[in-house]
C-alpha positions as a Python dict, from the first residue, in 0.01 Angstrom:
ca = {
    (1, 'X'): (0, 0, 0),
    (2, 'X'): (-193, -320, -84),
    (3, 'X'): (-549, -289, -244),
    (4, 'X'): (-733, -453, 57),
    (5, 'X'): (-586, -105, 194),
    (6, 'X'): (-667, 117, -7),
    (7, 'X'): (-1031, -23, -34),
    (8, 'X'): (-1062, 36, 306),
    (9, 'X'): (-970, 375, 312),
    (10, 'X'): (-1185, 448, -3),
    (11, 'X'): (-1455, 349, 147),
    (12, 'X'): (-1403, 500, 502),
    (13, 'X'): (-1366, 830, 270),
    (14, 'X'): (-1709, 788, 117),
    (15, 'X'): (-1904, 706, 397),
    (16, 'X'): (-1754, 1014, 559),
    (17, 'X'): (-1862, 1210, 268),
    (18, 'X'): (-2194, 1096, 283),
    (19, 'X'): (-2209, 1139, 661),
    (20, 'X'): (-2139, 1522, 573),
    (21, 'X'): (-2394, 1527, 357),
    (22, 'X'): (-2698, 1351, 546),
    (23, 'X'): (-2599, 1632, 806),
    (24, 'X'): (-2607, 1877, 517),
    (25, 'X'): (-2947, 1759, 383),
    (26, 'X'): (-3132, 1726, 748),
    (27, 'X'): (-2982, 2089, 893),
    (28, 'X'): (-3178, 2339, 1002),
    (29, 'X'): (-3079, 2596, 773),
    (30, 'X'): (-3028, 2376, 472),
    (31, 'X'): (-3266, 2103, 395),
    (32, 'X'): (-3544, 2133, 160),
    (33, 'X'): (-3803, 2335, 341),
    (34, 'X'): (-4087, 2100, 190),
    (35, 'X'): (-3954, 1751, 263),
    (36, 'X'): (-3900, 1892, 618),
    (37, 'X'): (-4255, 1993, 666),
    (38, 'X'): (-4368, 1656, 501),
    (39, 'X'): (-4137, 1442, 678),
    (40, 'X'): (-4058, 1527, 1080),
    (41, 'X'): (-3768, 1291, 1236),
    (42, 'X'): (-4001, 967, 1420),
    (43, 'X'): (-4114, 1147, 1801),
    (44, 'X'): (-4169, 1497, 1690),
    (45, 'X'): (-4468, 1637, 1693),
    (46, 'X'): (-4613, 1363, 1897),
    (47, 'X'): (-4616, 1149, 1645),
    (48, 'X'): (-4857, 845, 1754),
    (49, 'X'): (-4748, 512, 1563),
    (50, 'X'): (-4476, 408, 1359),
    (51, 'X'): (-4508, 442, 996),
    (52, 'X'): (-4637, 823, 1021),
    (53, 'X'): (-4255, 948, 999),
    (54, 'X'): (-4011, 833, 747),
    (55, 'X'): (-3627, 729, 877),
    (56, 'X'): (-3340, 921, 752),
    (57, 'X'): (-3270, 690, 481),
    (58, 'X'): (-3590, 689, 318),
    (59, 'X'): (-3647, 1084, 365),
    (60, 'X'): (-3344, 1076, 100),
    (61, 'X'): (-3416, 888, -188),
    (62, 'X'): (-3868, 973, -99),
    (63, 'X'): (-3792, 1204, -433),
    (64, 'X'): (-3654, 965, -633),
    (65, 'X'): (-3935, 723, -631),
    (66, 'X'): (-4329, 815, -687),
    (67, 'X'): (-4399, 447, -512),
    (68, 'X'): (-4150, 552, -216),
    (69, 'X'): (-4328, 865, -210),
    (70, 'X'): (-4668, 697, -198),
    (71, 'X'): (-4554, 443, 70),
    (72, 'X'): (-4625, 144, -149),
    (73, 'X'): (-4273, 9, -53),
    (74, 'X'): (-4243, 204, 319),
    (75, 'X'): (-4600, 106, 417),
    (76, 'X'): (-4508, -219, 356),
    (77, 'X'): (-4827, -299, 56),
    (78, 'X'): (-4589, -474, -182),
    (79, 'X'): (-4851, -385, -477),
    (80, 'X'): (-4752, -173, -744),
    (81, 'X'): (-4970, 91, -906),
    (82, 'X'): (-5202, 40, -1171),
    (83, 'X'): (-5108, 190, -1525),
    (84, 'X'): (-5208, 568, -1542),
    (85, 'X'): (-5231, 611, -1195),
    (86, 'X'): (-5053, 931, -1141),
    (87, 'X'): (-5015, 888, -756),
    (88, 'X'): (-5043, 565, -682),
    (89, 'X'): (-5216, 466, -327),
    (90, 'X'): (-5036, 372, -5),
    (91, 'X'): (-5199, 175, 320),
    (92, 'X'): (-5303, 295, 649),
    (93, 'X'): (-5221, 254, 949),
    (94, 'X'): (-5383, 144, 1242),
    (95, 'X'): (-5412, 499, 1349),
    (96, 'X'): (-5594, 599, 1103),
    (97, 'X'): (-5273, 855, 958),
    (98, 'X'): (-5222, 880, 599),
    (99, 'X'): (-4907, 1003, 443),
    (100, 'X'): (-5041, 1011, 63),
    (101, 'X'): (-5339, 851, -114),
    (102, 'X'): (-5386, 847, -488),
    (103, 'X'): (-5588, 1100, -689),
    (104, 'X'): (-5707, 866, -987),
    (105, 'X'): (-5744, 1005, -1315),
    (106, 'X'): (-6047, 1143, -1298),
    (107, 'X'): (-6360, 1058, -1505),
    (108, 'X'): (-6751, 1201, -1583),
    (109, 'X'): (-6849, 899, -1346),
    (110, 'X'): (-6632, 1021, -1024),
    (111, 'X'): (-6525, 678, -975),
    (112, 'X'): (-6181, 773, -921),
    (113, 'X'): (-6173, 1030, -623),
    (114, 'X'): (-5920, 1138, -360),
    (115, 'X'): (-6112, 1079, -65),
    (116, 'X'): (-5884, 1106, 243),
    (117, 'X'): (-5638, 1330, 114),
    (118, 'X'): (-5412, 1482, -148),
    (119, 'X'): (-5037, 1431, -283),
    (120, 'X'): (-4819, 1559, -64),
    (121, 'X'): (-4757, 1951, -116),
    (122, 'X'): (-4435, 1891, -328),
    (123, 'X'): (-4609, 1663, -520),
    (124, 'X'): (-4929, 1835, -633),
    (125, 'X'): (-4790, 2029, -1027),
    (126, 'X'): (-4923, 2335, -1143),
    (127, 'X'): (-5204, 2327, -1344),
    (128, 'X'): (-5182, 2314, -1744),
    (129, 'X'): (-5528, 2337, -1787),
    (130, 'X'): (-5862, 2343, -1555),
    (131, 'X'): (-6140, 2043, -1642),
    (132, 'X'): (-6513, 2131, -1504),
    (133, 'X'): (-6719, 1833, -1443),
    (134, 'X'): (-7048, 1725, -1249),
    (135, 'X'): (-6961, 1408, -1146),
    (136, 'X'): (-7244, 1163, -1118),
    (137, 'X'): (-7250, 817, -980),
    (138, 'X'): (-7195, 515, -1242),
    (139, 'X'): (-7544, 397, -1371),
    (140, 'X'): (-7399, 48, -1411),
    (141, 'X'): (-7530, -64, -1069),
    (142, 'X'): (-7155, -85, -935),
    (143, 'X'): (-7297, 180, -699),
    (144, 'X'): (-7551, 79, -410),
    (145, 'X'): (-7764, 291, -410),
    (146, 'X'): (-8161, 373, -212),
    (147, 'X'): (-8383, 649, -265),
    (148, 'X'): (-8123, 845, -519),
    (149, 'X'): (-7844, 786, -234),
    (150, 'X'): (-7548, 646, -371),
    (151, 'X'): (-7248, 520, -221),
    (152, 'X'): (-6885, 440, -353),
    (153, 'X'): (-6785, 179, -123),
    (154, 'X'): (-6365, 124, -90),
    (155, 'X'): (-6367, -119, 156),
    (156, 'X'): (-6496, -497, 193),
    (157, 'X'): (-6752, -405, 427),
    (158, 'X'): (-7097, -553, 355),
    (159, 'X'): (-7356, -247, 382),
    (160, 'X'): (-7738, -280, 392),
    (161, 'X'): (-7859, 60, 216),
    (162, 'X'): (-8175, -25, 295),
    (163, 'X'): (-8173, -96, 637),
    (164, 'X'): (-7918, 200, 714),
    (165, 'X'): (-8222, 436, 523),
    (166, 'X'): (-8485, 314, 785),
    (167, 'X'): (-8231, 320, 1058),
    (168, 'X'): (-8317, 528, 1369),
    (169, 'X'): (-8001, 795, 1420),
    (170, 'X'): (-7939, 854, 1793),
    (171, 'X'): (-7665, 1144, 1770),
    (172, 'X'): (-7462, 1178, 2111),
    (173, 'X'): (-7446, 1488, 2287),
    (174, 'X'): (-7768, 1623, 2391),
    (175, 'X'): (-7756, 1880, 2668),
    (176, 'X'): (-7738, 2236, 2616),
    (177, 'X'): (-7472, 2388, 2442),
    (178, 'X'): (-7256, 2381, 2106),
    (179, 'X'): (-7412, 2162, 1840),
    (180, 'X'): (-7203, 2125, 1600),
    (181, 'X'): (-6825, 2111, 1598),
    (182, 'X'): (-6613, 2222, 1238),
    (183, 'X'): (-6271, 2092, 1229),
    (184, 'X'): (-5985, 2109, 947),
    (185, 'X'): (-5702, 1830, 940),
    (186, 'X'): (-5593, 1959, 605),
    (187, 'X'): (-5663, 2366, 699),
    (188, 'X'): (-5422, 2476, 474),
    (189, 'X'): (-5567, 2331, 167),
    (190, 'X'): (-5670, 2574, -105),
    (191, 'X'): (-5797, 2635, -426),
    (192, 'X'): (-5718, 2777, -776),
    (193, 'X'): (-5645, 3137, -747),
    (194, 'X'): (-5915, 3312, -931),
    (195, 'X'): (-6071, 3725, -893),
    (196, 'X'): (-5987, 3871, -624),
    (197, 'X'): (-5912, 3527, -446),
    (198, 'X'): (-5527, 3581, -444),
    (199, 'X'): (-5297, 3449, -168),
    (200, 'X'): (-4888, 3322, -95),
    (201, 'X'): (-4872, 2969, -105),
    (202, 'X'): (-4720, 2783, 120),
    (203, 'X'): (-4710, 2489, -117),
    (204, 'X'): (-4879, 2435, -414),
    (205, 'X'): (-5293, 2493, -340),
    (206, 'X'): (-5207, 2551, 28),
    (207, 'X'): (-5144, 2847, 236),
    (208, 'X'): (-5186, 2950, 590),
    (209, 'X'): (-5446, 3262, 475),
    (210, 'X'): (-5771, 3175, 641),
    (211, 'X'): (-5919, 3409, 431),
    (212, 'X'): (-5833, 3170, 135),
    (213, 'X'): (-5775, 2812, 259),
    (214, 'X'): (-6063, 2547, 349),
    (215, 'X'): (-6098, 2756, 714),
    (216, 'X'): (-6332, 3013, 493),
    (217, 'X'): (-6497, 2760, 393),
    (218, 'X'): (-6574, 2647, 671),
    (219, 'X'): (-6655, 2974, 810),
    (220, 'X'): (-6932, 2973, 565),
    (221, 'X'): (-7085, 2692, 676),
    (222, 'X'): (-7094, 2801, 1107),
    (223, 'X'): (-7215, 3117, 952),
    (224, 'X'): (-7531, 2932, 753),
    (225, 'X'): (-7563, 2661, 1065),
    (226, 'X'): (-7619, 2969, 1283),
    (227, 'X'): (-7850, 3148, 1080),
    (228, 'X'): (-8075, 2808, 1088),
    (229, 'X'): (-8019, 2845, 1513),
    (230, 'X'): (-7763, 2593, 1532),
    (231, 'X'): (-7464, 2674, 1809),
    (232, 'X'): (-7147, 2574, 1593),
    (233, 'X'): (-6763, 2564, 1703),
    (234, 'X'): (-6536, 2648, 1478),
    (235, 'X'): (-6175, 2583, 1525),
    (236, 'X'): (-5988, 2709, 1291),
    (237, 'X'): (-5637, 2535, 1398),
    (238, 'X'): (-5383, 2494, 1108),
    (239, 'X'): (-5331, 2090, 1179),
    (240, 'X'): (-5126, 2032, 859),
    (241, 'X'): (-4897, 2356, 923),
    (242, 'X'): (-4597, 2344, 938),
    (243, 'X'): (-4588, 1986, 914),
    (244, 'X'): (-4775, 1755, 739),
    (245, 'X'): (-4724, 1417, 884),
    (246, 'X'): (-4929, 1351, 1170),
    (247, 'X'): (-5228, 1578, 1075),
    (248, 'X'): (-5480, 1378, 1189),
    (249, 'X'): (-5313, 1276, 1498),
    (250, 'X'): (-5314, 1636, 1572),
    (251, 'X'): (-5689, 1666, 1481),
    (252, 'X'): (-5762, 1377, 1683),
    (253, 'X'): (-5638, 1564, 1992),
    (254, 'X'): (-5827, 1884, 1954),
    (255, 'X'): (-6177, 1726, 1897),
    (256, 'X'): (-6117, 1531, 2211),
    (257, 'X'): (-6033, 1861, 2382),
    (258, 'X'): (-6365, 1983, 2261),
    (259, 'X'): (-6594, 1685, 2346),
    (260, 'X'): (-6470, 1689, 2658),
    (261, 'X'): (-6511, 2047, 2714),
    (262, 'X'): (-6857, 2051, 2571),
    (263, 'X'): (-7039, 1740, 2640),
    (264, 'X'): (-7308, 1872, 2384),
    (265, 'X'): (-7167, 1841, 2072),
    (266, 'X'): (-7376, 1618, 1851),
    (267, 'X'): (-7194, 1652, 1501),
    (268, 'X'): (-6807, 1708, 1417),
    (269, 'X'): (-6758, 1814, 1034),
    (270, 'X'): (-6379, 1797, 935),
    (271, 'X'): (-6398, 1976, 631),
    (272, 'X'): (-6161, 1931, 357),
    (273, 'X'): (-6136, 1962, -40),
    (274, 'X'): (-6077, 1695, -258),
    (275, 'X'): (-5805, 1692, -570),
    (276, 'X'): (-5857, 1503, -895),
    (277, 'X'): (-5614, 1549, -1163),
    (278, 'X'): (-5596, 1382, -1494),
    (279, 'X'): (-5352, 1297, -1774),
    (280, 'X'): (-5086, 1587, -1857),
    (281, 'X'): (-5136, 1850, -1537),
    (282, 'X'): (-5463, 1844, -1630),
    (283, 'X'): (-5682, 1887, -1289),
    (284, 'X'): (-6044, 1868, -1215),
    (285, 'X'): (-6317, 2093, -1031),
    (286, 'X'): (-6645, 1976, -985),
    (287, 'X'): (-6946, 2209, -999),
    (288, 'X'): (-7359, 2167, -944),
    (289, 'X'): (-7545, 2115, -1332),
    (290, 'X'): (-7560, 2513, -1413),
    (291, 'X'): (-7901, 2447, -1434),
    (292, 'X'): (-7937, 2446, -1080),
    (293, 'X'): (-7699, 2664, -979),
    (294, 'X'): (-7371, 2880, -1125),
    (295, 'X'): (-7041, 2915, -939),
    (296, 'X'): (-7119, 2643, -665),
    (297, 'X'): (-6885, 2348, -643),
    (298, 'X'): (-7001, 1965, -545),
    (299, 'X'): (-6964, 1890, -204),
    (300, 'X'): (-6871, 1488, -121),
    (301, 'X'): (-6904, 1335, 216),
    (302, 'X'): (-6694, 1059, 294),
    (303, 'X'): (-6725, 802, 598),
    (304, 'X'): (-6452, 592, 789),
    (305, 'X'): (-6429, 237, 891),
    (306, 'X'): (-6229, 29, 1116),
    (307, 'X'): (-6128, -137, 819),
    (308, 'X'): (-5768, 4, 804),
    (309, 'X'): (-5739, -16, 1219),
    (310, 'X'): (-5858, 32, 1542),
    (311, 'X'): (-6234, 1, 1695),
    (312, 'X'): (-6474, 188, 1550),
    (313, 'X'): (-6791, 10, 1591),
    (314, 'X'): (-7053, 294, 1521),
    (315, 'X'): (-6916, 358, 1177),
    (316, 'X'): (-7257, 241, 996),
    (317, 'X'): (-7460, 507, 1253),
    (318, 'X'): (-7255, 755, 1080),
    (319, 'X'): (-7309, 630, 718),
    (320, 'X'): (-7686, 606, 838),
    (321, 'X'): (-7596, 986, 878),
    (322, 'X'): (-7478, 1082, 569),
    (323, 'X'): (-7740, 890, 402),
    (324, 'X'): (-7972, 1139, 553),
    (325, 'X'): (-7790, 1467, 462),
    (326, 'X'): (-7756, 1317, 127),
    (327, 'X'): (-8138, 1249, 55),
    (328, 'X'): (-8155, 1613, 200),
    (329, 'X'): (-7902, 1747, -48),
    (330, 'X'): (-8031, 1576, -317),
    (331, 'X'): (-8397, 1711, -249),
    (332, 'X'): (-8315, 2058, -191),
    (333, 'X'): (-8028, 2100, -495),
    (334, 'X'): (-7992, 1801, -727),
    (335, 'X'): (-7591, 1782, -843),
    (336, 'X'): (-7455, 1955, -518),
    (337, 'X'): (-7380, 1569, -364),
    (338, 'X'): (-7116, 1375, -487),
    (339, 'X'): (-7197, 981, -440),
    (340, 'X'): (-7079, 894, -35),
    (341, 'X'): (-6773, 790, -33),
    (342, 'X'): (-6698, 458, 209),
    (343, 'X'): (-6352, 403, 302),
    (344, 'X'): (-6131, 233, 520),
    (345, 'X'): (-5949, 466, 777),
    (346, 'X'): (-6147, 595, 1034),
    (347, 'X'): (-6020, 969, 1001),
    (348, 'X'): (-6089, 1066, 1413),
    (349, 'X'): (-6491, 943, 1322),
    (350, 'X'): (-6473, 653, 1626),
    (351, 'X'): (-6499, 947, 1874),
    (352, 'X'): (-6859, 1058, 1827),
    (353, 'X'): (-7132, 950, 1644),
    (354, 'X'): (-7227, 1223, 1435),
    (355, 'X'): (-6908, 1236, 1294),
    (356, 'X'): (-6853, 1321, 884),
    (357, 'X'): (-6523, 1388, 653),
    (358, 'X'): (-6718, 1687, 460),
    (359, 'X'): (-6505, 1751, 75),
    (360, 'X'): (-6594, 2084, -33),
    (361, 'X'): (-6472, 2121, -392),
    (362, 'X'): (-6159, 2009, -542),
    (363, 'X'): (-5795, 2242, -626),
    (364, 'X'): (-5932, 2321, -916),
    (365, 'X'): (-6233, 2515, -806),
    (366, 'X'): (-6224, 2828, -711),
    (367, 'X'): (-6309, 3019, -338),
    (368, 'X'): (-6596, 3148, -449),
    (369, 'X'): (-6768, 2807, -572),
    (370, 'X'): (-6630, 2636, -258),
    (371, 'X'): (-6777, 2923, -37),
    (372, 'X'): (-7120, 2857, -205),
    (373, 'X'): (-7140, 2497, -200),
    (374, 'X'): (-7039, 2536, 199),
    (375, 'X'): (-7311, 2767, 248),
    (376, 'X'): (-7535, 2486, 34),
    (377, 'X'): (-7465, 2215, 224),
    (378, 'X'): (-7487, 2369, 578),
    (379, 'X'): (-7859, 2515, 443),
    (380, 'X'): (-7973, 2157, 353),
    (381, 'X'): (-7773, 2002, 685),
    (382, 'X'): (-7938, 2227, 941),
    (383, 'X'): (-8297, 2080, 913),
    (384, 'X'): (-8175, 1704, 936),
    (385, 'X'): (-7985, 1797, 1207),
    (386, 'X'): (-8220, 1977, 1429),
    (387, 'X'): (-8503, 1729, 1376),
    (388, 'X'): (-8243, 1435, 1515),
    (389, 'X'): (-8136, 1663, 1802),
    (390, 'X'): (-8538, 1712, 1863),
}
């Protein structure tokens, strides 16, 4: 047999090897339970755009590179990471989906934040030690800032502060009915086990508990809305569960459902919780200056552009928005407001005007501080809101 020959068959014998194996890796009884929840085959789950999903190929070497898991190469960026970046950032698509964005090590300042989402579930490490922090905006005048509002702006849109603080607000909706809408892309997200606040994860800081995941949270907040004679819907769909990919695509669908169901809704809140984590498994929760209040977590309102895609021409109404709930925040307990976070995707907020991505806490917070900075927020949020609905 002549080597040209036996080439050939060597090779035919690998590729038939790895064939097996690709089949072995993607079954449905075999295949690592996490990568199949973060990465769904391109169609499933109604996926909206290409670059939500990852191909075969790159679902099997995603663990063997933090940029391939970050999308830096998939998402087509070409940039590589900055130096101590633990997970560096990817780009968004023109939906508006994000597969991973970085959490920055994190800093007194809270210039580095995770504002659209955490790691991935597999990529998130247990925590060596907990870091509490009131994070305050930089005093270096990188942050715009009016009337103690301050805003961390991540895209290159120009923004008027003053202008948006004298702006009139004209929230939609109107007519009688449901106010408010809560949503939860990220419902499964959790926080550090603490008390009696003990639950099964169904990744690391996730699980599908409502009574321990961001849906009590957000619970909390209807519950405060209400008692200041706001009508809130809640809808406590798990979005990210079982898979991860196409989260907000999901979301997307259900607050159209409701906005069509109920032309009154004014405000949609899709309430998350932010992770920072730092050098060596070191992670961060944020918390209000003890002086104003104990066990109650910072709360960090972030607001989409059309930056990373798609039309979304009302995104300074709702930055005019959160400029008001801010001041409001800031009047009625100093510390509980993280600076406003400005950033490219438009995370569903092109649908209504009145729409906010509301962080409650980070992973390393606990329930209970989450719970109270909920019920915080929604306290300070009710007035502002009723005086713009009139």
């Amino acid at each position: 047999m002549d080597l040209v020959k036996l080439s050939r068959r060597a090779l035919a014998l690998l590729l038939a090897l790895l064939a097996l194996w690709l089949l072995w890796v993607n079954g449905s009884g075999s295949a690592d339970a996490t990568t199949q929840r973060l990465f769904t085959p391109p169609g499933s789950e109604g996926a909206a755009s290409a670059g939500n999903e990852l191909g075969l190929w790159e679902r099997l070497i995603v663990r063997q590179s933090p940029y391939l898991k970050a999308g830096q190469v998939l998402m087509g960026s070409g940039t590589a990471a900055a130096e101590n970046t633990p997970y560096p950032e990817k780009d968004e698509n023109t939906d508006g989906e994000l597969l991973w964005t970085s959490t920055d090590s994190g800093n007194a300042t809270g210039d580095s934040s995770n504002a659209d989402e955490e790691p991935p579930p597999s990529a998130v490490p247990q925590a060596q030690h907990v870091i509490a922090q009131t994070l305050l905006p930089a005093t270096d005048g990188s942050y715009p800032s009016v009337g103690g509002v301050f805003l961390y702006n991540r895209t290159s849109q120009a923004v008027d502060m003053e202008a948006l603080a004298q702006a009139e607000i004209a929230l939609g909706g109107g007519e009688m009915g449901p106010q408010i809408l809560i949503v939860h892309t990220h419902a499964t997200e959790s926080y550090t086990k603490a008390g009696q606040d003990n639950y099964q994860e169904s990744d690391p800081y996730r699980t599908t508990d409502d009574a321990h995941n961001v849906v009590r949270v957000g619970d909390e907040m209807a519950a405060a809305f209400a008692q200041a004679g706001l009508n809130v819907l809640h809808d406590r769909t798990l979005h990210d569960y079982p898979n991860y990919n196409g989260a907000y695509t999901r979301s997307r669908e259900t607050v159209e459902r409701y906005l069509a169901a109920y032309p009154s809704i004014s405000v949609v809140l899709d309430v998350h919780r932010d992770a920072i984590m730092g050098e060596n498994d070191a992670i961060y929760k944020v918390v209000t200056d003890k002086a104003v209040a104990e066990d109650c977590a910072q709360v960090m309102l972030v607001v989409g552009t059309q930056e990373g895609g798609g039309s979304h021409p009302n995104w300074r109404q709702n930055l005019a928005f959160a400029m008001a709930l801010e001041r409001r925040m800031n009047q009625d307990m100093p510390t509980l407001a993280r600076p406003i976070t400005l950033r490219k995707s438009h995370y569903n907020q092109q649908l209504s005007v009145g729409s906010l991505l509301v962080e409650v806490g980070t992973h390393g917070n606990t329930l209970e501080e989450a719970v109270n900075a909920a019920r915080a927020f929604a306290e300070s949020a009710a007035p502002v809101i009723s005086e713009l609905l009139g």
